[in-house]
C-alpha positions as CSV (number, residue, x, y, z in Angstrom):
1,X,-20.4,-4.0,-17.2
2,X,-18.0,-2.0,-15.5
3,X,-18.9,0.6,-13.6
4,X,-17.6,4.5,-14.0
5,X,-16.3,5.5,-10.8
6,X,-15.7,9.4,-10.5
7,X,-14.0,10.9,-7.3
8,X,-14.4,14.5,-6.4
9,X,-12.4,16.1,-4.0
10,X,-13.2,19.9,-3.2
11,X,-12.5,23.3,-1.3
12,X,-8.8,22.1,-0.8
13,X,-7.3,25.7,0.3
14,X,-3.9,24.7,-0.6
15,X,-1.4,27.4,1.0
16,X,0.7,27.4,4.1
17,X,-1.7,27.5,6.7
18,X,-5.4,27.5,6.7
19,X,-8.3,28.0,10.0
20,X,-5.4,26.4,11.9
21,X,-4.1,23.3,9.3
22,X,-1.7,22.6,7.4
23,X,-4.2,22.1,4.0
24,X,-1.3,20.0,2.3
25,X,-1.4,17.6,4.8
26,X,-5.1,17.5,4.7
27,X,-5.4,16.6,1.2
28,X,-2.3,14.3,1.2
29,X,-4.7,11.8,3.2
30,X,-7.6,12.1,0.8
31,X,-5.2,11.1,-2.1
32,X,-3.9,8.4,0.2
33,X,-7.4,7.2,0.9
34,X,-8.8,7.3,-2.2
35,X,-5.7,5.7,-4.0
36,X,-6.3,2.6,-0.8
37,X,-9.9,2.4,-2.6
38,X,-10.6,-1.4,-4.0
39,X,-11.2,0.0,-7.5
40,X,-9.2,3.1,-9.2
41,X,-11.2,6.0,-9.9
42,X,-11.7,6.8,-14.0
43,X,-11.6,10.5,-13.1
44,X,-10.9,13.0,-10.6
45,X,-13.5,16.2,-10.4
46,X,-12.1,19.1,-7.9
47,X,-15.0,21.5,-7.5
48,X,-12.9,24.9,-7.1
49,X,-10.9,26.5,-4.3
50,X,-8.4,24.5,-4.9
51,X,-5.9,27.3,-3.1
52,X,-6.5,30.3,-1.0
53,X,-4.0,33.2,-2.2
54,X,-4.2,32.5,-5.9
55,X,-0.7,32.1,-6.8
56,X,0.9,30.3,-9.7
57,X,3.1,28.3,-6.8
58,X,0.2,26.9,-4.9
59,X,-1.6,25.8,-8.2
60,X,1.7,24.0,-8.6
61,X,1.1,22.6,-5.2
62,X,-1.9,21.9,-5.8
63,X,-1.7,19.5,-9.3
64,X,1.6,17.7,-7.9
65,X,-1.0,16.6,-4.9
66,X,-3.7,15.9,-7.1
67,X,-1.7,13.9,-10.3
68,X,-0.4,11.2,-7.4
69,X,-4.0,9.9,-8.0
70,X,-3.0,8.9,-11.5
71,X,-6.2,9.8,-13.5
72,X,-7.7,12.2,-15.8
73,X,-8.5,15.7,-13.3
74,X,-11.1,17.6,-14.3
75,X,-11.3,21.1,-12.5
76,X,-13.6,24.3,-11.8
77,X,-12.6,27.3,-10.0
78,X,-14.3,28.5,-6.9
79,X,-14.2,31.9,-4.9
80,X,-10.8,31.7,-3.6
81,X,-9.2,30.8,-7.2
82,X,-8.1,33.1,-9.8
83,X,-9.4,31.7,-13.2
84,X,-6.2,32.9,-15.4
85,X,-3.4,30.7,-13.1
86,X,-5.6,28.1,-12.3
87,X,-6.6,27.8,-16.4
88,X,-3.0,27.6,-16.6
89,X,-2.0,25.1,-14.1
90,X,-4.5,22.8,-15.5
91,X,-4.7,23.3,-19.1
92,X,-8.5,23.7,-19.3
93,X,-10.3,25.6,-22.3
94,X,-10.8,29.0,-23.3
95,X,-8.7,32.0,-22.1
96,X,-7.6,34.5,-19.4
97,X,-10.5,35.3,-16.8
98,X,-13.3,34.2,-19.2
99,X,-15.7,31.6,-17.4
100,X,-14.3,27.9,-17.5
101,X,-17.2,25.9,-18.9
102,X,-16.6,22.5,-20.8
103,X,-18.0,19.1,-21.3
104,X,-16.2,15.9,-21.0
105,X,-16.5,12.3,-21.8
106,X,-15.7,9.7,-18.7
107,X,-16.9,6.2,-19.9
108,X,-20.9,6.3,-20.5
109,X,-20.7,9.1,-18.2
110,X,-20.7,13.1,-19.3
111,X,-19.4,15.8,-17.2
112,X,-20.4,18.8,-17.7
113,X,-18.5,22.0,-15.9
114,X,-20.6,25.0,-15.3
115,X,-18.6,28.1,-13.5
116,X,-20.6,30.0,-11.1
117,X,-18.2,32.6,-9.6
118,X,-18.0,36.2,-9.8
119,X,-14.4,37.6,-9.6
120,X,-14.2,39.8,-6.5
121,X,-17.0,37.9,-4.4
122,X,-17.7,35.1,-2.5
123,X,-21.6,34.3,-3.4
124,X,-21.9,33.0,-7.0
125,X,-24.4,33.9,-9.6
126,X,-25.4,32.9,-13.3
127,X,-25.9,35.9,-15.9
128,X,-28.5,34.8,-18.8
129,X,-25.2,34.4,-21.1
130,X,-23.9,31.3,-18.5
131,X,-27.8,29.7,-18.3
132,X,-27.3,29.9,-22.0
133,X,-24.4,28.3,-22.2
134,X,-25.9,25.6,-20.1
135,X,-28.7,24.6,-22.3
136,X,-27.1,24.5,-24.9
137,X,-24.3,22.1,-24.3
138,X,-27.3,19.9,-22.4
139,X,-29.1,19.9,-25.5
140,X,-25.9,18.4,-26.8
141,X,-26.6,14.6,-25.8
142,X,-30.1,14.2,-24.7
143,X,-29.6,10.5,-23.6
144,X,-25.9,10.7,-22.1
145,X,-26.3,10.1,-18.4
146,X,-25.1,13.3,-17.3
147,X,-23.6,15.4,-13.9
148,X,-23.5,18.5,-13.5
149,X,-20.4,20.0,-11.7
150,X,-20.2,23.7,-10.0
151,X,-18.8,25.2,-7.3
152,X,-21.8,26.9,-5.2
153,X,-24.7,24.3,-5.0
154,X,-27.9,25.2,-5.3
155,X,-29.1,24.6,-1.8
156,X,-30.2,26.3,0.8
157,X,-28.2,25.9,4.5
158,X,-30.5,27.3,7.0
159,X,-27.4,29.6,8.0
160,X,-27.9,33.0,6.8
161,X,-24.1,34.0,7.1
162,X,-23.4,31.1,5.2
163,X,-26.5,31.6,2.2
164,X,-25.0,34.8,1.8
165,X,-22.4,33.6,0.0
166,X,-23.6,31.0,-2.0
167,X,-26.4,31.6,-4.8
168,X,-29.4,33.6,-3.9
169,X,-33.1,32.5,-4.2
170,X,-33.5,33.9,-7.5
171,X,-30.5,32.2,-9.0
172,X,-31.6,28.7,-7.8
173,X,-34.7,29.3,-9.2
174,X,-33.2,30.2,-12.8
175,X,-31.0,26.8,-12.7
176,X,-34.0,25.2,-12.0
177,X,-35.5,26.0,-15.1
178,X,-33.1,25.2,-16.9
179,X,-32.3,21.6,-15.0
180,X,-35.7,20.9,-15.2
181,X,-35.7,20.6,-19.1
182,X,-33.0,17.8,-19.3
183,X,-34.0,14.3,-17.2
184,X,-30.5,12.8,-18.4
185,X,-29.2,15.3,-15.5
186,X,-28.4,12.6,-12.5
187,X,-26.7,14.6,-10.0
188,X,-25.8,18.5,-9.6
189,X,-22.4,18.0,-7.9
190,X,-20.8,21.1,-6.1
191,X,-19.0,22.4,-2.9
192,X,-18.1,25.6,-1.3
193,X,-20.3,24.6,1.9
194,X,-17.7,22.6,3.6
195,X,-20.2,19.8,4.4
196,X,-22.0,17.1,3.0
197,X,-25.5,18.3,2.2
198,X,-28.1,17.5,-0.6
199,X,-31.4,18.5,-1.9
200,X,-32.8,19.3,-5.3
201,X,-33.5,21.8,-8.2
202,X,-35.6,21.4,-11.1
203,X,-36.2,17.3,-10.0
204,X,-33.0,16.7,-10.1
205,X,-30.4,15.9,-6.8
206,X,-28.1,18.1,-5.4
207,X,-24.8,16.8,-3.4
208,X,-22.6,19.7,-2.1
209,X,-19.6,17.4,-1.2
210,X,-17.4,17.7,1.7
211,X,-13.8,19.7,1.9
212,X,-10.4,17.9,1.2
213,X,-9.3,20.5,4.2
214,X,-11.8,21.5,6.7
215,X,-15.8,20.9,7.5
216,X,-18.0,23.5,8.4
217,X,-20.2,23.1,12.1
218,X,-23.0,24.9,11.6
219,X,-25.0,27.0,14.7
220,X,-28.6,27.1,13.3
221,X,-29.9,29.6,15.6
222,X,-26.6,31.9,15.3
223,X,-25.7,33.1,12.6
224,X,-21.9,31.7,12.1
225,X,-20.1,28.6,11.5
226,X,-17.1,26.8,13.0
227,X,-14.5,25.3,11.1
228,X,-13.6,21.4,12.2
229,X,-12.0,18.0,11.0
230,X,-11.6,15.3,9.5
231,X,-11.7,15.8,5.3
232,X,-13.1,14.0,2.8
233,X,-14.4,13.5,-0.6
234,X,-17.3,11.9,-2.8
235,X,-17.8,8.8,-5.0
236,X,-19.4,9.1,-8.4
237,X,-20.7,5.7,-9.3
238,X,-22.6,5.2,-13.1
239,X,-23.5,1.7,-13.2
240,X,-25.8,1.1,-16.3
241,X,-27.7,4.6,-16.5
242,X,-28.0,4.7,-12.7
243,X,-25.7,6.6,-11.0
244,X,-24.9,6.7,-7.3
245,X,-23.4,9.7,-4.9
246,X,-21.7,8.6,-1.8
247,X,-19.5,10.8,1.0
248,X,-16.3,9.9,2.9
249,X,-15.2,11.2,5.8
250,X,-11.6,10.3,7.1
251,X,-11.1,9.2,10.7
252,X,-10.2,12.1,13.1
């Protein structure tokens, strides 16, 4: 049987110049990489921030970089996007600055999209009316090997600067419950961390995938971070009902 090959890029911050890069150029080699793969990707998953001022131009940008990989895209916002353009740019469901939730069929694998941002901040959150949201369309398809794809991953850094803005304690804890109820979840797949790291919530994994632009260096005993190279992105691979995450970094 085939396997279902998923690609996630994330935290692309397409605009002019970002932390001292040219983003454009940065994600220009992940497309190149990942389109010098052996096998083609099914889909592409970009876990939010896909720009970093919110204009309609850069989401422009952004899809023209992102459609040279020749499959089905399936996108979330993140902290830096602006739900109403980026809805827009990439024909997803529902309308103006409402959350962008949806479920999707790749193969025997389901996607579902779960938005965790808050307009105005940079830490995420989920009100009772998301969580809702979330078991319900799990309850959906019971057997359907499924991943779950967010923006702020439900994992603790060790950084405080950097916990700040993602999801607090309390929010973790209320995924979890929810997570816990559905053993067809196989992954929780996010990014917003700018480095590979991974966990768990409610028994099942966490990846937080690395950027398309920039990784984060973290100083555990100070509380900031440093931005540095290369990019990268993450494999998706549902072979059977087992599916298997996997990181890339480009060469320096």
């Amino acid at each position: 049987m085939k396997p279902v090959l998923l690609a996630q890029l994330s935290d692309l911050h397409i605009c002019d110049e970002w932390e001292g890069v040219d983003p454009v150029a940065q994600v220009e080699r992940v497309v190149e990489a990942i389109r010098a793969l052996p096998n083609r990707p099914d889909a592409v998953l970009v876990t939010g921030d896909l720009i970093d001022d919110g204009s309609v131009e850069n989401y422009a940008r952004a899809r023209e970089l992102l459609e040279r990989l020749d499959a089905p895209l399936y996108v979330l916002p993140g902290n830096h996007d602006d739900r109403g353009p980026l809805r827009e740019a990439f024909a997803l469901p529902g309308a103006g600055d409402e959350p962008i939730n949806y479920a999707a069929e790749i193969g025997g694998l389901r996607l579902v999209v779960f938005d965790s941002n808050v307009p105005g901040r940079d830490a995420g959150e989920y009100g009772q009316k998301q969580l809702r949201w979330l078991d319900e369309t799990l309850r959906e398809q019971p057997e359907a090997p499924t991943l779950l794809a967010l923006h702020h991953p439900p994992l603790p850094t060790g950084v405080p600067e950097w916990d700040a803005i993602n999801l607090t304690a309390a929010d973790r804890e209320a995924l979890a419950e929810v997570v816990a109820r559905y053993p067809q979840l196989r992954v929780i797949a996010g990014g917003h961390l700018h480095r590979t790291a991974a966990g768990a919530v409610g028994g099942c994994a966490v990846l937080s995938a690395p950027s398309a632009c920039l990784q984060v260096r973290p100083n555990y005993e100070h509380d900031e971070v440093e931005f540095v190279g290369p990019p990268g992105f993450a494999l998706h691979v549902l072979r059977g009902s087992e599916l298997s995450s996997q990181v890339e970094l480009l060469d320096s």
